[in-house]
C-alpha positions in Angstrom: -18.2 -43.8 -2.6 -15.4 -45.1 -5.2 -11.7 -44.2 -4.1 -12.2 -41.6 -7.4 -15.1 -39.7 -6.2 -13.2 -39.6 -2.7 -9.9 -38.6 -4.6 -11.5 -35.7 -6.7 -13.2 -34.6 -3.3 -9.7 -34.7 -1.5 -8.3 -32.7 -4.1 -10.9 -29.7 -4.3 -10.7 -29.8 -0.4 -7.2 -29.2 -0.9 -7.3 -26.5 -3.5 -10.3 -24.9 -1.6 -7.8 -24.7 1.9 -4.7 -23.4 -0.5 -7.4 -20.7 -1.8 -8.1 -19.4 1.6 -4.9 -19.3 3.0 -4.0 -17.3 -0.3 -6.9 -14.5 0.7 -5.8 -14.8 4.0 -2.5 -13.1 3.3 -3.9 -10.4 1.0 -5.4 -8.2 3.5 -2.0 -8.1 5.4 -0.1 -7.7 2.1 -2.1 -5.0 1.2 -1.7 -3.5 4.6 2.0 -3.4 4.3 1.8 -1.7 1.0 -1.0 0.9 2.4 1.1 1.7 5.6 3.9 2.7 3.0 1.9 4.6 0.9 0.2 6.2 3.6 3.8 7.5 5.1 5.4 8.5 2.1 1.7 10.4 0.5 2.5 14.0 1.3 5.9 14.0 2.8 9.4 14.9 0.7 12.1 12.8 0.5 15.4 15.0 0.1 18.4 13.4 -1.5 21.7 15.0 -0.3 24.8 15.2 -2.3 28.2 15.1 -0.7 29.4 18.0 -3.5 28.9 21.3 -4.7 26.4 21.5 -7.5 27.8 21.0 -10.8 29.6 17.8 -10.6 28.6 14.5 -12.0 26.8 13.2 -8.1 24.8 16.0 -8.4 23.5 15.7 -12.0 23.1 11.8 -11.5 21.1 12.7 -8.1 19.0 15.9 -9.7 17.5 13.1 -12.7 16.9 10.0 -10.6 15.2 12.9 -8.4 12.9 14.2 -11.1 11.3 10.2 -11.7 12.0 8.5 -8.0 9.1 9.7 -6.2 6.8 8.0 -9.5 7.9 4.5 -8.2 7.7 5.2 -3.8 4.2 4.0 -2.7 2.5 7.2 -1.9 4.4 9.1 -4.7 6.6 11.9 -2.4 8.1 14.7 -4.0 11.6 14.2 -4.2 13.8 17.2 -3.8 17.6 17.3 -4.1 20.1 19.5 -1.7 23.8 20.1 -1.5 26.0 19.4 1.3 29.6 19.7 0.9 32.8 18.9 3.6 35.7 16.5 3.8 35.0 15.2 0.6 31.6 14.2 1.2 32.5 12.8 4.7 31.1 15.5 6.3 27.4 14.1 4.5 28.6 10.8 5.5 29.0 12.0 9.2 25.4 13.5 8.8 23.6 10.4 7.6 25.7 8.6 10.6 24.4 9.9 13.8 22.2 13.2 12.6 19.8 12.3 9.3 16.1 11.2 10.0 16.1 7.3 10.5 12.4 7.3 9.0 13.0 6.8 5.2 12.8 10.3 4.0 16.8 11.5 3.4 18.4 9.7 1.0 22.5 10.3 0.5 25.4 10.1 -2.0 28.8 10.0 -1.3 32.3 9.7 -2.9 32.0 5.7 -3.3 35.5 5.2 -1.6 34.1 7.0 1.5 32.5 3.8 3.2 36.2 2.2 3.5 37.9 5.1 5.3 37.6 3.8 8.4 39.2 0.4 7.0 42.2 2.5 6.0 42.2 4.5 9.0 41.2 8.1 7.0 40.6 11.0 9.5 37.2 12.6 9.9 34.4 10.1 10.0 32.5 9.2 13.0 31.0 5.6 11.7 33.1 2.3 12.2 32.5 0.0 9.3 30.1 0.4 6.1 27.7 -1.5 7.7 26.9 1.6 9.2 24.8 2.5 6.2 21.7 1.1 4.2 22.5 1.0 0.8 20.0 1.8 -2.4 21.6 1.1 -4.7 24.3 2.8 -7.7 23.2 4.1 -11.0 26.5 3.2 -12.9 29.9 1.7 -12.7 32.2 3.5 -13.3 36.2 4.0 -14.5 38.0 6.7 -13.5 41.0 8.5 -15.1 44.0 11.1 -15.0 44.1 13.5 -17.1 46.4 16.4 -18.4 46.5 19.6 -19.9 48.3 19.3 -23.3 50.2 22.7 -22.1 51.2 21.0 -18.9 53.4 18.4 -21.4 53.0 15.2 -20.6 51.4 13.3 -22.9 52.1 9.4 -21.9 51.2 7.6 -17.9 55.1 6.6 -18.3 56.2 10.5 -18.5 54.6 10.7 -14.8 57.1 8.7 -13.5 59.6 11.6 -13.9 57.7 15.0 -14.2 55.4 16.9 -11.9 51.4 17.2 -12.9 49.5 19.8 -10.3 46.5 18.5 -10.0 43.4 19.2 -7.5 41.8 17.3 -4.5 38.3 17.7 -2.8 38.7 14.9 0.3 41.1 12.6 2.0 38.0 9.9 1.0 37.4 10.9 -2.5 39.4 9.6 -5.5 40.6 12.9 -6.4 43.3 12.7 -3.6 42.9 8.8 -2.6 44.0 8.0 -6.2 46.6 10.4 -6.5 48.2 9.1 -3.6 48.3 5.1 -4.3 49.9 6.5 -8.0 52.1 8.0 -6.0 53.6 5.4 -3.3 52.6 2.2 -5.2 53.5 3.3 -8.6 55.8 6.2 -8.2 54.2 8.9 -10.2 55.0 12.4 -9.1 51.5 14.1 -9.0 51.5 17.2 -7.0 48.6 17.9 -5.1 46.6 20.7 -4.0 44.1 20.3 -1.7 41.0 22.2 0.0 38.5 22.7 -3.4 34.7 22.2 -2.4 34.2 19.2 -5.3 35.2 18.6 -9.1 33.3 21.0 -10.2 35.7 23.3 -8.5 38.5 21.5 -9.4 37.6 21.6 -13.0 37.3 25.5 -13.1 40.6 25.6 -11.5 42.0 23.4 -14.0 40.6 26.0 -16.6 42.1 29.0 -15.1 45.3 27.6 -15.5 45.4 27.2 -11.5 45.8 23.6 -12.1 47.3 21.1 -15.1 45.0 17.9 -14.6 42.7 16.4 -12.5 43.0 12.4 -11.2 40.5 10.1 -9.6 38.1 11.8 -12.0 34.5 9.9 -13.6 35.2 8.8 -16.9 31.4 9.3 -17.3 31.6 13.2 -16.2 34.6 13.7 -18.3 32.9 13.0 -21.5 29.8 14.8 -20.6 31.3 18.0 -20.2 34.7 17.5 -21.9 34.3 15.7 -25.2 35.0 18.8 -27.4 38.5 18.6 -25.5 39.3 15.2 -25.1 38.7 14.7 -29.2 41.0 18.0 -30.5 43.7 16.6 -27.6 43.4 20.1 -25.4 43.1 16.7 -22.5 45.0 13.9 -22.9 43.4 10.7 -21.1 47.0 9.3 -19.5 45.8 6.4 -17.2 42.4 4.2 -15.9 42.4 4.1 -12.6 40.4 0.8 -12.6 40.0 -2.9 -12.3 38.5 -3.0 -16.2 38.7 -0.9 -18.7 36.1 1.2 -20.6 35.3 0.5 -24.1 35.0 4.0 -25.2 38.8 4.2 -24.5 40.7 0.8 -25.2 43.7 2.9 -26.3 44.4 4.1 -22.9 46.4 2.3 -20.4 44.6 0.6 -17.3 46.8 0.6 -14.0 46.3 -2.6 -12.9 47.8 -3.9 -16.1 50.5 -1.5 -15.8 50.8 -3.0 -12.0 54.4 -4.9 -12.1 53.9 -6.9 -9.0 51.5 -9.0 -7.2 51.4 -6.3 -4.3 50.8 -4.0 -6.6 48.0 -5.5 -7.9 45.8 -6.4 -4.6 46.6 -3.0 -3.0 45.2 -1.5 -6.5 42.5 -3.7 -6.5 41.5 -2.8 -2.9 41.0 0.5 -3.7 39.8 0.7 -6.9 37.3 -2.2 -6.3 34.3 0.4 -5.2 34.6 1.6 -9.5 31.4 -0.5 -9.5 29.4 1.5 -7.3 30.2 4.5 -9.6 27.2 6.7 -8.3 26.1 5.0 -4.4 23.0 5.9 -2.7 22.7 5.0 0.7 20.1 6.0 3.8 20.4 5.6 7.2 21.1 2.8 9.3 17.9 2.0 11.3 15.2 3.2 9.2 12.1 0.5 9.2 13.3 -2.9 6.8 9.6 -2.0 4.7 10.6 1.2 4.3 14.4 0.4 2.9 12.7 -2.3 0.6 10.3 0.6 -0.9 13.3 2.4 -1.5 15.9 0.0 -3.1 12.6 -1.0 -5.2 11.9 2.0 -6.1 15.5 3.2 -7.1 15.7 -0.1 -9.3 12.2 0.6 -11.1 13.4 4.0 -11.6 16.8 3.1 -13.2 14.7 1.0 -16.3 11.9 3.7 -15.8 12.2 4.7 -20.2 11.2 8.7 -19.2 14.2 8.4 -16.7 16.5 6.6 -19.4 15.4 9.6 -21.6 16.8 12.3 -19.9 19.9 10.3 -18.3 20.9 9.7 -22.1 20.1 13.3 -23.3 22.1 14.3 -20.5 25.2 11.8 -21.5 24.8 9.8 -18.2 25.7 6.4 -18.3 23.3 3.7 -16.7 24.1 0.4 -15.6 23.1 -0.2 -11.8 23.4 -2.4 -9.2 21.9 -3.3 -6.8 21.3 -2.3 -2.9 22.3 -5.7 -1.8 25.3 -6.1 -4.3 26.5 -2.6 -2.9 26.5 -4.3 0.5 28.2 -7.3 -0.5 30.8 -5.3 -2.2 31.6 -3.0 0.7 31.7 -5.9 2.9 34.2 -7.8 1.0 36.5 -4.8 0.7 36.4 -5.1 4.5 37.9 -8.8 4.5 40.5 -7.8 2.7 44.1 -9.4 5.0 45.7 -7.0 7.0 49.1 -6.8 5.4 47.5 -5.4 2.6 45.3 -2.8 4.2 48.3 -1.8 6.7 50.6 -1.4 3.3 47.7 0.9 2.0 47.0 3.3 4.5 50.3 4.0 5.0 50.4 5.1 1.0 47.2 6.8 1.7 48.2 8.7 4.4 
């Protein structure tokens, strides 16, 4: 036999081998995918929302909800409920130590939430954000302070030496958390009320004339509710609370370039740093590594999912996710952070 005959033989000996390796690992493959679909086929998988209905983490939940269960294996309904506390902590808590570890509760909560026990914030019961699996955020987001054109102040400088009454819902959320860091690291005089259930709450206060602004508060939710009132100046758009700002408002100030010092800067970039997760949805800690996959999968399938883009747009939501994994990283950064600087902040926070 020549050395070609014996080559040619070599070679479909080889590709033959490669070939049946290949169909080896189909039948388990396909197992894996059958055991998901054959959990999730039947069963409902509940997204919970640390806020009263209304607000903007309940309208981003109740759309991903109504396309999610189209990309899970086994195609579950997906139903979304409310449960409010702390600022979302309470949920938090819930998802901690009490939630089904089996793939079936999904959560969202205030994005700053997961760093509360990095700044030494009452209330939760987990240690560190790795106490969480994370799906993964439908936008980034910038948040802003805003004011009542009644209340007078028209400029972020005019903060420095009037009072703005303004609303909180959680030690956690940004409502409060920003309003205090405006306070100690930049010396606004923001006067804040605490105790409302979520923004939604906060927002019909600040319509009733209870309140004069709202800080800490989703650019994104702002314009889907409050356009009409932003454009005739009945709200005036005084500050970004962000790392970046937001193209729709390149007039208004961003803190961080308003930050005089380098201390100013890192402790504001601590803080604001979670503004990419702008919507986070977590599960969990424990539930089965196939499970999470089908999840994170499915969430990112659903946020290009044209049906889903369809009614996000028609409901003026922004989408630009990330990812489970970059939500981790993120998180786990924040927590790296040197301890002069996170000492400095949660004494402001406090």
């Amino acid at each position: 036999m020549t050395d070609t005959k014996k080559s040619g033989l070599a070679r479909k000996g080889f590709c033959a081998a490669l070939l049946t390796g290949a169909l080896a690992l189909l039948p388990a493959a396909s197992a894996g995918a059958d055991e998901i679909s054959d959990f999730y086929e039947g069963k409902t998988v509940e997204i919970y929302v640390g806020f009263s209905a209304g607000g903007g983490y309940d309208l981003y939940s109740r759309v991903l909800a109504n396309h999610l269960g189209d990309h899970i294996p086994g195609h579950p309904d997906v139903i979304v409920k409310n449960m409010t506390g702390a600022g979302s902590v309470a949920l938090a808590n819930w998802l901690y130590g009490v939630a089904p570890k089996d793939g079936t509760v999904i959560g969202t909560i205030a994005r700053g939430v997961p760093l509360d026990p990095l700044f030494g914030n009452p209330g939760p019961q987990f240690k560190t954000s790795d106490d969480f699996n994370y799906i993964g955020s439908a936008n980034q987001e910038v948040s802003v302070c805003i004011a009542k054109a009644s209340a007078g102040i028209t400029k972020f400088s005019d903060l420095m030496d009037k009072e703005l009454i303004v609303g909180g819902f959680g030690a956690g959320t940004e409502s409060e958390q920003h309003v205090k860091l405006l306070n100690e690291v930049m010396g606004t005089k923001f006067k804040l009320v605490k105790g409302y259930p979520g923004g939604n709450d906060v927002n019909m206060a600040m319509e009733n004339g209870e309140l004069q602004g709202r800080c800490g508060w989703s650019w994104t939710s702002v314009k889907s509710v409050y356009s009409k009132e932003i454009e005739s100046g009945e709200l005036i758009v005084l500050i970004q609370n962000a790392v970046e700002g937001h193209p729709d408002i390149p007039d208004v100030p961003v803190v961080v370039d308003v930050a005089q010092t380098e201390e100013q800067k890192q402790m504001l970039n601590l803080v604001l740093s979670p503004q990419v997760m702008g919507r986070p949805f977590m599960a969990p800690a424990g539930i089965p590594e196939d499970r999470l996959e089908a999840l994170q999968t499915a969430f990112m399938e659903t946020m290009e999912d044209p049906e889903f883009l369809k009614e996000a747009h028609g409901s003026n939501l922004e989408i630009s996710p990330i990812s489970g994994d970059r939500m981790k990283e993120l998180y786990k950064k924040a927590y790296e952070t040197s301890p002069e600087i996170v000492s400095r902040l949660s004494d402001a926070l406090k």
